[in-house]
BABARO-113573 format. One record per residue (C-alpha): residue number from 1; residue in one letter; x, y, z. Coordinates in pm, 1 decimal, decimal comma. Layout:
<sites>
<site nr="NUM" rest="a" u="X" v="Y" w="Z"/>
...
</sites>
This chain:
<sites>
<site nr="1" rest="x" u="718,1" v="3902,1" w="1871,9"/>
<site nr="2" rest="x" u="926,9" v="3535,1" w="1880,7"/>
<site nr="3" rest="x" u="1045,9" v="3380,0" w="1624,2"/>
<site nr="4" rest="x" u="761,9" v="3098,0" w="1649,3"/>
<site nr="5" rest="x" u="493,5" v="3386,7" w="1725,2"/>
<site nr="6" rest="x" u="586,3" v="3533,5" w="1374,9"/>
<site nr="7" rest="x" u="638,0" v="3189,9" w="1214,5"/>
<site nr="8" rest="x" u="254,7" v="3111,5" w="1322,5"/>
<site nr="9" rest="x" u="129,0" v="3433,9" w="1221,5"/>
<site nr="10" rest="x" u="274,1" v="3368,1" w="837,3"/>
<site nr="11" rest="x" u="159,3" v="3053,6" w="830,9"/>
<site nr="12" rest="x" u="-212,2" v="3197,8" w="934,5"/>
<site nr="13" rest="x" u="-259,4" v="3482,9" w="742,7"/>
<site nr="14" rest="x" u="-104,7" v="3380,1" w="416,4"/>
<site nr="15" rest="x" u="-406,7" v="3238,7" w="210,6"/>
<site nr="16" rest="x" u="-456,9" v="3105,5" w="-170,6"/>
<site nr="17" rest="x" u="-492,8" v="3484,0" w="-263,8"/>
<site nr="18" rest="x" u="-111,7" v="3566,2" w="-168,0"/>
<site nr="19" rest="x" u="42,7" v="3249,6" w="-330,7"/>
<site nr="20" rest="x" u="194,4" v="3338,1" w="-699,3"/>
<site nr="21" rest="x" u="5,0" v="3130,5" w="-1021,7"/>
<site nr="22" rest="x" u="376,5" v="2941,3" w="-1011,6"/>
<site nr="23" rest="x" u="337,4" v="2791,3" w="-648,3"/>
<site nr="24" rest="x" u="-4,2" v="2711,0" w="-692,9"/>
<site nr="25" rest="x" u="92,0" v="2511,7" w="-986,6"/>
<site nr="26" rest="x" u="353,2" v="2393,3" w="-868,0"/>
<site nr="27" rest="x" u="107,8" v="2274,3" w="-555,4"/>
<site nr="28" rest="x" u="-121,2" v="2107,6" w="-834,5"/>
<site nr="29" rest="x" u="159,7" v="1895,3" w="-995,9"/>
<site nr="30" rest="x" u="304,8" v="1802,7" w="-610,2"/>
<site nr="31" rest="x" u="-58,8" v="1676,5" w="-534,6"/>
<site nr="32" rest="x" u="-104,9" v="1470,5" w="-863,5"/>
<site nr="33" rest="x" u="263,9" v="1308,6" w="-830,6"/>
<site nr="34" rest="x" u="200,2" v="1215,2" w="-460,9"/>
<site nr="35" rest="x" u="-100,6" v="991,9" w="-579,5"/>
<site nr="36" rest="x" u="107,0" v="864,9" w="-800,9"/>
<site nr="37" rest="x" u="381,7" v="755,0" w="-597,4"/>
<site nr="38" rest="x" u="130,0" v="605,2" w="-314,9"/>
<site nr="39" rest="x" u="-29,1" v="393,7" w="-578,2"/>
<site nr="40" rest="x" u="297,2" v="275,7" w="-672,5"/>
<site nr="41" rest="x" u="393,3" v="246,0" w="-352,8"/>
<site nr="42" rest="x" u="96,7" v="59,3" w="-240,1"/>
<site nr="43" rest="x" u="215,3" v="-283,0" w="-380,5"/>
<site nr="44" rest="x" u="495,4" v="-279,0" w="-138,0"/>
<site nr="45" rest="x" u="539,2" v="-514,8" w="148,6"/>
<site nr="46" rest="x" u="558,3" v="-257,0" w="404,6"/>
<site nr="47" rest="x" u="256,0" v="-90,3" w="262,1"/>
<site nr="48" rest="x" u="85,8" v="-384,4" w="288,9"/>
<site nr="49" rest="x" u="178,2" v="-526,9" w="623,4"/>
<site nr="50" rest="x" u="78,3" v="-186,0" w="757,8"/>
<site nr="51" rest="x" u="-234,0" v="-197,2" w="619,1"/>
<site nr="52" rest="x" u="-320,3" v="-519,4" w="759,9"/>
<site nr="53" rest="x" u="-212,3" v="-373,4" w="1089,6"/>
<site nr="54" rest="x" u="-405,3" v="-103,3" w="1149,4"/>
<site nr="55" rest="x" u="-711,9" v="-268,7" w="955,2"/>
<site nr="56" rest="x" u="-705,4" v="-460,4" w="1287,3"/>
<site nr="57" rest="x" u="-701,9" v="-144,1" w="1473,8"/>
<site nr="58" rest="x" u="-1033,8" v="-39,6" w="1351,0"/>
<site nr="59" rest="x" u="-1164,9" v="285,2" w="1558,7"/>
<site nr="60" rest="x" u="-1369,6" v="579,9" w="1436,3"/>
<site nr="61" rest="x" u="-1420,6" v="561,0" w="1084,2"/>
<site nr="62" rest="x" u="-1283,1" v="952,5" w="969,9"/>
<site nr="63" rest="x" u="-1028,5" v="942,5" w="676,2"/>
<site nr="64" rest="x" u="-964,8" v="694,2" w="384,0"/>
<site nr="65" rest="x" u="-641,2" v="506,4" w="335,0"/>
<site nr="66" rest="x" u="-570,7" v="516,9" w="-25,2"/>
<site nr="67" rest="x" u="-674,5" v="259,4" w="-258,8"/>
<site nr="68" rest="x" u="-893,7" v="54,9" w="-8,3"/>
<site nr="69" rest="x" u="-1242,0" v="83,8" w="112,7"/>
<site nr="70" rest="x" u="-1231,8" v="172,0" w="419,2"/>
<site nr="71" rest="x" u="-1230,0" v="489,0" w="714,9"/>
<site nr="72" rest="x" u="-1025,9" v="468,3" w="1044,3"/>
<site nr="73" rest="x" u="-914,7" v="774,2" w="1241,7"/>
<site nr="74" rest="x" u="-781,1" v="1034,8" w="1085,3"/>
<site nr="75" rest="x" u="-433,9" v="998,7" w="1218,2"/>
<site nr="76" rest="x" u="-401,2" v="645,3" w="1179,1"/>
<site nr="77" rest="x" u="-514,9" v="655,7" w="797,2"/>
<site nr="78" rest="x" u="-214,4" v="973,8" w="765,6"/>
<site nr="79" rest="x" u="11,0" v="710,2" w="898,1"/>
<site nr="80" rest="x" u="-47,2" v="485,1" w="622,4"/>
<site nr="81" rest="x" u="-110,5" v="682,4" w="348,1"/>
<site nr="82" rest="x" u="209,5" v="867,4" w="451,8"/>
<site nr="83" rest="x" u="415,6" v="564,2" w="468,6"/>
<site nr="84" rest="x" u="265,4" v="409,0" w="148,0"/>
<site nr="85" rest="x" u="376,3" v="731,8" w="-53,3"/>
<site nr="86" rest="x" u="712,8" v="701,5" w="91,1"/>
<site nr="87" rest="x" u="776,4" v="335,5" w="27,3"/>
<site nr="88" rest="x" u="944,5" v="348,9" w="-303,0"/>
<site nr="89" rest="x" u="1162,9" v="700,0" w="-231,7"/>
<site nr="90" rest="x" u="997,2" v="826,0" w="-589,5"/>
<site nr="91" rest="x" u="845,5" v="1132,6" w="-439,8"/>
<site nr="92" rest="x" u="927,3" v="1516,0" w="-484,0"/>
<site nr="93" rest="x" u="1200,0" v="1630,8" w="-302,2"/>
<site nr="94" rest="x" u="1389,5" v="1957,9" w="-220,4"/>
<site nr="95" rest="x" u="1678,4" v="2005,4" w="-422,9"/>
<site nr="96" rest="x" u="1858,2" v="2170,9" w="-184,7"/>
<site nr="97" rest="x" u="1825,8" v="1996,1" w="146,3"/>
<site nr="98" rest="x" u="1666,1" v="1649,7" w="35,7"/>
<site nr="99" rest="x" u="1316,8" v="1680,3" w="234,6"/>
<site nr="100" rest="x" u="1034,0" v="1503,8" w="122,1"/>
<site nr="101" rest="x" u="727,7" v="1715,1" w="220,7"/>
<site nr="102" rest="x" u="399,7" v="1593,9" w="-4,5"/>
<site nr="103" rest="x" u="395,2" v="1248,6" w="147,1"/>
<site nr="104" rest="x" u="362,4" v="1447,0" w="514,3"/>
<site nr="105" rest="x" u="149,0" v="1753,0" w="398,6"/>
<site nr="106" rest="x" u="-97,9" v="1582,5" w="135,9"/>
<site nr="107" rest="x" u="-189,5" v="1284,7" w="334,6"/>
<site nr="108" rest="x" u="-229,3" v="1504,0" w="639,8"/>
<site nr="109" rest="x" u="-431,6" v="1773,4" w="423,9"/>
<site nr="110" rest="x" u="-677,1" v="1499,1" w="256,8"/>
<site nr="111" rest="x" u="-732,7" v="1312,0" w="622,8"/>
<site nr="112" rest="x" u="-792,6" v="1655,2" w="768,5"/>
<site nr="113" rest="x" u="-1009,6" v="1724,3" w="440,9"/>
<site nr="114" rest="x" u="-1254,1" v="1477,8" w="514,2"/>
<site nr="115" rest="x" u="-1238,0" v="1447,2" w="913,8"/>
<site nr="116" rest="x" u="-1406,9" v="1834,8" w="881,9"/>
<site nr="117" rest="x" u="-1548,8" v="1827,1" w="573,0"/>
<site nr="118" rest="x" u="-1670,5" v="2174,8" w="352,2"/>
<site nr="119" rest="x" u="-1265,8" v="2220,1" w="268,7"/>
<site nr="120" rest="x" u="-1261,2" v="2369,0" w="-45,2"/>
<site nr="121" rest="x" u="-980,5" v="2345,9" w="-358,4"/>
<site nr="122" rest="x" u="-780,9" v="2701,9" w="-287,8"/>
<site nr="123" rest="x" u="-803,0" v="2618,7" w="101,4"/>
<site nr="124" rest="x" u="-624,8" v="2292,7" w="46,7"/>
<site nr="125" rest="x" u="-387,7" v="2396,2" w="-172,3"/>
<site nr="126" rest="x" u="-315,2" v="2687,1" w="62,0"/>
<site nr="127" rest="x" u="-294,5" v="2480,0" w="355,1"/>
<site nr="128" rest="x" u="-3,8" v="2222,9" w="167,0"/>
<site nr="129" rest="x" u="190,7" v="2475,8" w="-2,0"/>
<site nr="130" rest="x" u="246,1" v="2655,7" w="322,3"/>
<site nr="131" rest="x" u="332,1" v="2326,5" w="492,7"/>
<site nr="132" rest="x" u="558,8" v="2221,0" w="272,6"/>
<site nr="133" rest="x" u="721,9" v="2579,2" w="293,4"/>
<site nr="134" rest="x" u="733,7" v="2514,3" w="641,0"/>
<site nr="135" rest="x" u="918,7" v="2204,6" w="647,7"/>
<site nr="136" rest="x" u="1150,0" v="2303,2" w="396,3"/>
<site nr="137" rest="x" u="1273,8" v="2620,5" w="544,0"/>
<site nr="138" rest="x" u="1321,5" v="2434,4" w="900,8"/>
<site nr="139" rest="x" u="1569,6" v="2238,8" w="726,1"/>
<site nr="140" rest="x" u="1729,5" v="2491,8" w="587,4"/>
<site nr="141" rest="x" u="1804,6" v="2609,5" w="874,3"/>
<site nr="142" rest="x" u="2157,1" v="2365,8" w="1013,6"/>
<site nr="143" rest="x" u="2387,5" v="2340,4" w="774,9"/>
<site nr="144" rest="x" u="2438,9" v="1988,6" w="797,4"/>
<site nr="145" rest="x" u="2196,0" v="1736,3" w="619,0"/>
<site nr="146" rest="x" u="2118,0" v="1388,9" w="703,1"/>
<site nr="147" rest="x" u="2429,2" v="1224,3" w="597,5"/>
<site nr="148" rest="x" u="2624,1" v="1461,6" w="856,8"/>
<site nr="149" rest="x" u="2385,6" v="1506,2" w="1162,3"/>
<site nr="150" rest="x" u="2225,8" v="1163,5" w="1205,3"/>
<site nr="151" rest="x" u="1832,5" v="1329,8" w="1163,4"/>
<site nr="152" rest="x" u="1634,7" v="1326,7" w="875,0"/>
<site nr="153" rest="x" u="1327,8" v="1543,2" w="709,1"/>
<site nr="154" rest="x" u="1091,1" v="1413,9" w="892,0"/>
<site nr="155" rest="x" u="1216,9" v="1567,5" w="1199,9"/>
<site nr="156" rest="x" u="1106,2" v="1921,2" w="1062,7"/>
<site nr="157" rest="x" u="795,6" v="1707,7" w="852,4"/>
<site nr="158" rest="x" u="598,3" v="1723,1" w="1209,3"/>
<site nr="159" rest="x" u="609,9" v="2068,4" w="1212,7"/>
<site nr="160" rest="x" u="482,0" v="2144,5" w="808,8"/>
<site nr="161" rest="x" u="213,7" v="1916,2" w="854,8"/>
<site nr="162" rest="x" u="73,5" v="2035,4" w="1157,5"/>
<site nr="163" rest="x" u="23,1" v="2350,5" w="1016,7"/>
<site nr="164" rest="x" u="-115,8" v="2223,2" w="722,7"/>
<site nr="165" rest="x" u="-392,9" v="2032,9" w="959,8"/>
<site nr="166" rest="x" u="-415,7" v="2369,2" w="1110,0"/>
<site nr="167" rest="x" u="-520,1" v="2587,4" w="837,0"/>
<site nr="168" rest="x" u="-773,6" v="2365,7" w="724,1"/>
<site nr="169" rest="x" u="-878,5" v="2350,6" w="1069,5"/>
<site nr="170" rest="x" u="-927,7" v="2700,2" w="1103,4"/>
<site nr="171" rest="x" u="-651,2" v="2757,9" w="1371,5"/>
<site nr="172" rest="x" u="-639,6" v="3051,6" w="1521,2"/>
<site nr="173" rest="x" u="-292,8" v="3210,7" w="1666,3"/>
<site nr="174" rest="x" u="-344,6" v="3000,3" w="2013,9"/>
<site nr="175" rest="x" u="-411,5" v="2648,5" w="1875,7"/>
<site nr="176" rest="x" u="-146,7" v="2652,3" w="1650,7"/>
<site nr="177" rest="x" u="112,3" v="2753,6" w="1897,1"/>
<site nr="178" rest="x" u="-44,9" v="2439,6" w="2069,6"/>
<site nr="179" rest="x" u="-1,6" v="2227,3" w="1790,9"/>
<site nr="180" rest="x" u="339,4" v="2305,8" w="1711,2"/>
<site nr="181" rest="x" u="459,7" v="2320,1" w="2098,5"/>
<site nr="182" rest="x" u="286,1" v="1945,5" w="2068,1"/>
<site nr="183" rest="x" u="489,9" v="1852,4" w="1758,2"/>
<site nr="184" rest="x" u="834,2" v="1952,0" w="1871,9"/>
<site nr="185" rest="x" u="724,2" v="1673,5" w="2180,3"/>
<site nr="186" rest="x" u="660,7" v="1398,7" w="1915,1"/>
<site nr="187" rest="x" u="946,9" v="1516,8" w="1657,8"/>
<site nr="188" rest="x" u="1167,5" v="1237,4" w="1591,2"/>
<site nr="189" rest="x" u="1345,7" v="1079,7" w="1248,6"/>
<site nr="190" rest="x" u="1693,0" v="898,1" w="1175,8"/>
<site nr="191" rest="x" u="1914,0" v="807,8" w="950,1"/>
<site nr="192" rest="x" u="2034,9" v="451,6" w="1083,4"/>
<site nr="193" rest="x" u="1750,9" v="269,1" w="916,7"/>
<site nr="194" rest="x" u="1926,5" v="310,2" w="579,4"/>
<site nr="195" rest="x" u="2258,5" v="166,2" w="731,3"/>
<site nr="196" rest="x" u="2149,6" v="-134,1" w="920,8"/>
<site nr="197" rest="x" u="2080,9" v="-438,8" w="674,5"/>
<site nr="198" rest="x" u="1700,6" v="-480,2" w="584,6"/>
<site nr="199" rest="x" u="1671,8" v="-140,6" w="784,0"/>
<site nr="200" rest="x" u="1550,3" v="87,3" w="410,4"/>
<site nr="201" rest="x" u="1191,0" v="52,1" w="460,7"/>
<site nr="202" rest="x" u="1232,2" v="253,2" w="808,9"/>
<site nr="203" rest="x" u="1212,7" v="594,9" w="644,4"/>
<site nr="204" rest="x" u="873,4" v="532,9" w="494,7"/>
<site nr="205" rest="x" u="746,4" v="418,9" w="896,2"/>
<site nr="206" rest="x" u="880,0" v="721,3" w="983,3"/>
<site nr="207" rest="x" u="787,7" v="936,6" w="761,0"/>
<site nr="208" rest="x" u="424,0" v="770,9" w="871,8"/>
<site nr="209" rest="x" u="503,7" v="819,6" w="1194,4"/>
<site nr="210" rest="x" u="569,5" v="1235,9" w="1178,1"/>
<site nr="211" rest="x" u="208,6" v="1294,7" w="965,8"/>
<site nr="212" rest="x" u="82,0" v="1052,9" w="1205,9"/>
<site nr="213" rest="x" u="196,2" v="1270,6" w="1488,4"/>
<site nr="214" rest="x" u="129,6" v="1597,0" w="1302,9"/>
<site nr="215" rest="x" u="-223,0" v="1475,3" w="1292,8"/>
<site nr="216" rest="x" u="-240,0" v="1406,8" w="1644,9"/>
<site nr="217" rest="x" u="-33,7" v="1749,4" w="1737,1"/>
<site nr="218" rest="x" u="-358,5" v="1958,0" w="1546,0"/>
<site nr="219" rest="x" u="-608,5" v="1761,3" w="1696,5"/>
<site nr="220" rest="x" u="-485,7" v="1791,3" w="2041,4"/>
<site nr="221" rest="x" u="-379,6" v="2227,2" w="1989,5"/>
<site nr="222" rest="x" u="-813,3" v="2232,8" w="1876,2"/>
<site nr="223" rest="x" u="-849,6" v="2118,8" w="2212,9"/>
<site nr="224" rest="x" u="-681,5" v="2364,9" w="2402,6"/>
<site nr="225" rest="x" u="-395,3" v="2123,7" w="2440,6"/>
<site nr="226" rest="x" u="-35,1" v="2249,0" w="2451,9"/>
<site nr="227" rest="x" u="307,9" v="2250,2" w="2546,6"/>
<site nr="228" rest="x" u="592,5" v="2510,8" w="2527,9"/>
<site nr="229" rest="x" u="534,9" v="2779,3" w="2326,4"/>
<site nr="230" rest="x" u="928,2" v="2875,6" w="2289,5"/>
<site nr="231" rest="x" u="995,1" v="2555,0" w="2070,7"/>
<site nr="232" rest="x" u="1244,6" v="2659,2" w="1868,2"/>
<site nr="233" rest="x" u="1412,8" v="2974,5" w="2024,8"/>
<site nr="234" rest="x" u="1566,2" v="2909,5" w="2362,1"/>
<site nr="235" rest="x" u="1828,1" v="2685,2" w="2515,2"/>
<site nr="236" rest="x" u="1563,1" v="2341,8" w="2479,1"/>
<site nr="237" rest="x" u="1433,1" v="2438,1" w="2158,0"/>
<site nr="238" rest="x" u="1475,0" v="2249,0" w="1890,7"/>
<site nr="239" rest="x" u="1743,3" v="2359,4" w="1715,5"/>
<site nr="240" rest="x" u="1984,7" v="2352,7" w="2027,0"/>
<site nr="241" rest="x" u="1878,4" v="1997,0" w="2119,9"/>
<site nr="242" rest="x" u="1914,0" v="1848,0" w="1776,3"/>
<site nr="243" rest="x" u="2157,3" v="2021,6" w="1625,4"/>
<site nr="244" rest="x" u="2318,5" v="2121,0" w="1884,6"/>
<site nr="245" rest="x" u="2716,6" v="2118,0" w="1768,7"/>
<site nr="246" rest="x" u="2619,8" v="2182,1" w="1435,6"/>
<site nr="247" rest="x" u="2611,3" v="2520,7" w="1310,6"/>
<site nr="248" rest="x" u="2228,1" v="2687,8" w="1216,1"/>
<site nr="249" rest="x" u="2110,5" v="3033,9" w="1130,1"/>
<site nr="250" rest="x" u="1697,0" v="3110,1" w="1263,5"/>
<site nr="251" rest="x" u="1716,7" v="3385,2" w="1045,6"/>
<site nr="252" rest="x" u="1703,0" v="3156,3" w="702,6"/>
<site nr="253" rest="x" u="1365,8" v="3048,9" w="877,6"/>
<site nr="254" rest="x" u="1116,6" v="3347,0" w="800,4"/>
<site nr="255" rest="x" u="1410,6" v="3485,4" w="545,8"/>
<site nr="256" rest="x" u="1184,6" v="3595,9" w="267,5"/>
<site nr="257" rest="x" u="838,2" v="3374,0" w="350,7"/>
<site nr="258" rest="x" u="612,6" v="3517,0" w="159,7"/>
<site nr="259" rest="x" u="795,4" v="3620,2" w="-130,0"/>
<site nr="260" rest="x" u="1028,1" v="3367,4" w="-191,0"/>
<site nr="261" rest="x" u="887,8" v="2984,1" w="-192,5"/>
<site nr="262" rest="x" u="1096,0" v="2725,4" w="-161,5"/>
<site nr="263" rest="x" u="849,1" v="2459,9" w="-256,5"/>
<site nr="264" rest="x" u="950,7" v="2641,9" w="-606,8"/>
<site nr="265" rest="x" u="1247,6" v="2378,8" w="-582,5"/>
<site nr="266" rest="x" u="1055,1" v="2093,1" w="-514,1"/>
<site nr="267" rest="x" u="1209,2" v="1845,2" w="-782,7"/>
<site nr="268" rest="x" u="1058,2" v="1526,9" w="-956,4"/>
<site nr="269" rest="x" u="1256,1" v="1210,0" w="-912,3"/>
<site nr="270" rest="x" u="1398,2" v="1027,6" w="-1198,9"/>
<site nr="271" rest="x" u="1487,4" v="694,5" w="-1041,5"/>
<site nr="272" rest="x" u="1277,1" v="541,5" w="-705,2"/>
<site nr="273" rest="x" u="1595,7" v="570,6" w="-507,2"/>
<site nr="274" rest="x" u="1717,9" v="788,5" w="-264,3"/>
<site nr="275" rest="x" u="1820,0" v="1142,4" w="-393,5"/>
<site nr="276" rest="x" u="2182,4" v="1103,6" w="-329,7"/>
<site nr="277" rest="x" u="2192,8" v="801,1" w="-653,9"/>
<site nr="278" rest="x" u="2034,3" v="1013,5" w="-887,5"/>
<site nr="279" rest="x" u="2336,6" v="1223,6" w="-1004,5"/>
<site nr="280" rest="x" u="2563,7" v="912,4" w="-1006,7"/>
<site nr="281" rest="x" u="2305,1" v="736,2" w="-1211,3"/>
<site nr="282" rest="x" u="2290,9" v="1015,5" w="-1489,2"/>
<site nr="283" rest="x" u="2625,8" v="1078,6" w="-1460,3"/>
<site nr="284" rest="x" u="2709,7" v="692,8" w="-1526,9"/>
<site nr="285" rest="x" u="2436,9" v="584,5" w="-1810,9"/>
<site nr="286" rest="x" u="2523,6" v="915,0" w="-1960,9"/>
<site nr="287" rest="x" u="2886,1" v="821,7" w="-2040,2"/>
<site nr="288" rest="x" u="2764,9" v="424,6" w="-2112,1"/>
<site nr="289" rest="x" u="2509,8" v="553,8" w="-2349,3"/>
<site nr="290" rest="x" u="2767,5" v="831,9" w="-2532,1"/>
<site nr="291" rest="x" u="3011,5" v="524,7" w="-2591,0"/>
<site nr="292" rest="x" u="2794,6" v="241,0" w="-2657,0"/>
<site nr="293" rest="x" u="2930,1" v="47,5" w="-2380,8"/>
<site nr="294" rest="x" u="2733,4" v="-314,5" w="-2261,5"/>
<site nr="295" rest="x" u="2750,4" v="-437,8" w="-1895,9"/>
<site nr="296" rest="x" u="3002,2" v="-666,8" w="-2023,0"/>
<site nr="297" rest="x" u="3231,4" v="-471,1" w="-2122,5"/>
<site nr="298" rest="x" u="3304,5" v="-229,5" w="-1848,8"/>
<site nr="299" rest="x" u="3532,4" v="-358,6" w="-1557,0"/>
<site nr="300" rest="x" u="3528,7" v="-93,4" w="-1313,0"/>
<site nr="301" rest="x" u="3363,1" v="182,4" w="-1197,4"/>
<site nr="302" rest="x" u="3534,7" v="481,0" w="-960,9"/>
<site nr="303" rest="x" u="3281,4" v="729,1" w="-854,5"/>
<site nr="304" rest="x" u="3345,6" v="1021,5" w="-616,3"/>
<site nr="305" rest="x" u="3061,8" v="1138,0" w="-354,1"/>
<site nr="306" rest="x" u="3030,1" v="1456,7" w="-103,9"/>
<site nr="307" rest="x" u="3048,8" v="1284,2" w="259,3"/>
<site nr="308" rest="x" u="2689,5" v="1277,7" w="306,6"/>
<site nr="309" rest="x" u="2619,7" v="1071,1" w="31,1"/>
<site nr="310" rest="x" u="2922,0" v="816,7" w="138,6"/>
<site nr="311" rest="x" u="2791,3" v="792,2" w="463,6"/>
<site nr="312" rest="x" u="2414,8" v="733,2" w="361,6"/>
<site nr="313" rest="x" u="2475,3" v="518,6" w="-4,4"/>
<site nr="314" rest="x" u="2834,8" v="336,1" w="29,3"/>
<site nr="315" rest="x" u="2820,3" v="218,3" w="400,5"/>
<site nr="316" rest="x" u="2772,9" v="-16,0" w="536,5"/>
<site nr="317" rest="x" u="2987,8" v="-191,5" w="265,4"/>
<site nr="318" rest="x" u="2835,0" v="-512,3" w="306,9"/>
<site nr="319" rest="x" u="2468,1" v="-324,6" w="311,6"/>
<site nr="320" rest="x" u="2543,7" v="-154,9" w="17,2"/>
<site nr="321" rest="x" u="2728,8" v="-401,9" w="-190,8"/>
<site nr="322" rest="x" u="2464,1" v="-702,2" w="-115,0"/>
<site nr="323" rest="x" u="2119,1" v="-538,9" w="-37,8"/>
<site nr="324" rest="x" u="1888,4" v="-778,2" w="72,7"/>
<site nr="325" rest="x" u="1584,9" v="-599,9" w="31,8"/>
<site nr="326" rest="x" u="1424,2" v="-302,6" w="-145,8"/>
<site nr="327" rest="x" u="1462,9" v="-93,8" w="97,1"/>
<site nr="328" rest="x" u="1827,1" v="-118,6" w="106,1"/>
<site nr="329" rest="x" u="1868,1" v="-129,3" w="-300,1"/>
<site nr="330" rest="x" u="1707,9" v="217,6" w="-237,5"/>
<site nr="331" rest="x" u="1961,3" v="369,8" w="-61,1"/>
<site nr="332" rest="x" u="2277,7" v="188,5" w="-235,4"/>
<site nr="333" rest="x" u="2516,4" v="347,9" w="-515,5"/>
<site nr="334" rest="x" u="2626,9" v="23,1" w="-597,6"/>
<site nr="335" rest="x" u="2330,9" v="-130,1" w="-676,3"/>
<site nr="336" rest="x" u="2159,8" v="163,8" w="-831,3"/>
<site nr="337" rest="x" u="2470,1" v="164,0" w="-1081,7"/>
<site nr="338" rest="x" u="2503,5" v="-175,7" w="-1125,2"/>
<site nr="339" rest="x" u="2125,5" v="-214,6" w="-1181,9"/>
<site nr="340" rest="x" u="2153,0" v="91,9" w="-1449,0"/>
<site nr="341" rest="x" u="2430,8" v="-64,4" w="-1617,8"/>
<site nr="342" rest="x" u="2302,7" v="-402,9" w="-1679,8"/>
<site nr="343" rest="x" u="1912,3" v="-303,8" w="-1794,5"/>
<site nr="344" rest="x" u="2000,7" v="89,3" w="-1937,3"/>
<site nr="345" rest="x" u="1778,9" v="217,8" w="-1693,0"/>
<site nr="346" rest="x" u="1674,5" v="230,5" w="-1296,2"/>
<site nr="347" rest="x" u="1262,9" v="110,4" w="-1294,3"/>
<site nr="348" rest="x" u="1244,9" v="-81,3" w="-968,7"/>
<site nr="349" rest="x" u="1493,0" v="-126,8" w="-659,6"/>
<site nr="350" rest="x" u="1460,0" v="-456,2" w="-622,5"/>
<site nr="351" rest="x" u="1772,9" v="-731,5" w="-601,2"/>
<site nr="352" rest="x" u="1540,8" v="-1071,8" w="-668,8"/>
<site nr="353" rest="x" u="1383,9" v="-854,6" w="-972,6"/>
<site nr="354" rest="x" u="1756,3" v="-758,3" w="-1094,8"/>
<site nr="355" rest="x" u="1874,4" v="-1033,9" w="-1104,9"/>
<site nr="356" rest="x" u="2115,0" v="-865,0" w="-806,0"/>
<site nr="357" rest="x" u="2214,3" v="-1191,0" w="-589,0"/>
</sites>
């Protein structure tokens, strides 16, 4: 059996029976903070120039886009709703690697919910928890992360989600060797939108993008539609092409699926910022709060960051230092401080609302 033969046949056979009380809790609470986030998210201008886009699109009306009255296809409503949860960076992450997988698997889960309809609770929750695991333990895989190789989550995101689309679609062995064969084709995510000025609202298009493609990958593996079935083992799989350089174990893959879940370590944001200003943040109001210290009175500030989080929160130095939107306040140590510093506390990433410029 290959490596992606076995992966499918996990992802298949394990049902809401097999998954511990903890994980399916821990399912619940991803699901709840996910709706959450979108609604928060929703008020954002990407969120709502996307929305106005694809309003214009109009199509088959199959799945909801959150908060509004209305039903396009399926895929293009997981493109928004995906994008929309993403848009302030205040989703679950994991802890380890920094992937984001309920704005890909629950958007992707509800669209698929309602494009088939009769998709009960434990199915659902089934279907997400495995795609998450999915995601997660794809990235686990390199060893580098996003700040070191250039790619992103959402590179492995394609792959969680079509699976997720695929349980609830009732895949059988076949289509879901389809679907994933169809993903690695559309799998795509960097990290240069968070370095190019105005570029911060690019990882919440592409994190629409990847559900939007996982979407499309399940429909088309239903369909008897497919592409390589040796996707990730062998010399243009998908580790060797995108990591190829960088050093990456298969065997952390399937490494305990089943018994150990890594959605386990799925971890709620404190700040709507990107994961590597969270620990500076505590770190920093911790020792302002401890010594009663006011913006005014501190002069400097020397922090000290792993590489990965220099290269994706310090440069570029002018990006960084001078964000001109949300999107790059995000993904900015200096602001995120500064912003903690002078209000006690990171709410919004947002320079005009600071007070930044």
């Amino acid at each position: 059996m290959s490596i992606e033969e076995e992966l499918v046949d996990k992802a298949i056979s394990i049902n809401y029976d097999d998954l511990p009380a903890e994980v399916v809790m821990a399912c619940k609470k991803s699901v709840v903070d996910l709706i959450g986030v979108a609604i928060a998210g929703s008020t954002t201008p990407v969120a709502k120039k996307l929305f106005e886009l694809v309003s214009q699109w109009q199509g088959k009306p199959e799945s909801s886009i959150f908060l509004h009255n209305m039903a396009i296809p399926a895929h293009d409503a997981v493109f928004v709703n995906a994008a929309m949860a993403r848009a302030l960076d205040f989703n679950q992450y994991h802890f380890s690697t920094g992937t984001q997988p309920p704005p890909t698997m629950v958007p992707v889960a509800l669209a698929t919910a309602e494009l088939g309809g009769k998709v009960n609770g434990r199915n659902f929750i089934s279907a997400v928890t495995i795609g998450s695991e999915v995601m997660c333990r794809m990235r686990m895989v390199p060893d580098y992360c996003s700040g070191l190789s250039g790619w992103v989550g959402d590179v492995c995101g394609i792959f969680g989600g079509a699976i997720t689309a695929g349980k609830l679609m009732g895949f059988n062995s076949e289509q879901m060797l389809n679907a994933l064969g169809l993903a690695y084709s559309q799998s795509a995510g960097n990290v240069q939108g968070v370095r190019d000025v105005g570029g911060g609202a690019t990882l919440s298009l592409q994190q629409g993008l990847s559900a939007r493609a996982a979407m499309l990958s399940a429909t088309l593996g239903k369909n008897g539609l497919g592409t390589s079935k040796r996707f990730l083992d062998s010399q243009g799989g998908f580790y060797e092409v995108y990591y190829r350089g960088i050093h990456h174990d298969l065997n952390r893959l399937m490494d305990g699926f089943g018994q150990r879940y890594e959605v386990m370590n799925l971890a709620v944001k404190p700040y709507p910022s990107c994961g590597y200003t969270l620990c500076p943040i505590d770190n920093v109001l911790d020792i302002v709060q401890k010594n009663n210290l006011t913006s005014r009175e501190i002069e400097k500030i020397v922090l000290r960051v792993g590489q990965a989080a220099y290269n994706n929160v310090c440069l570029p130095r002018e990006t960084k230092c001078r964000p001109e939107t949300g999107g790059d306040a995000m993904f900015s140590i200096p602001y995120t401080i500064g912003s903690a510093i002078f209000s006690g506390e990171v709410l919004y990433c947002s320079p005009l609302r600071q007070g930044w410029r």
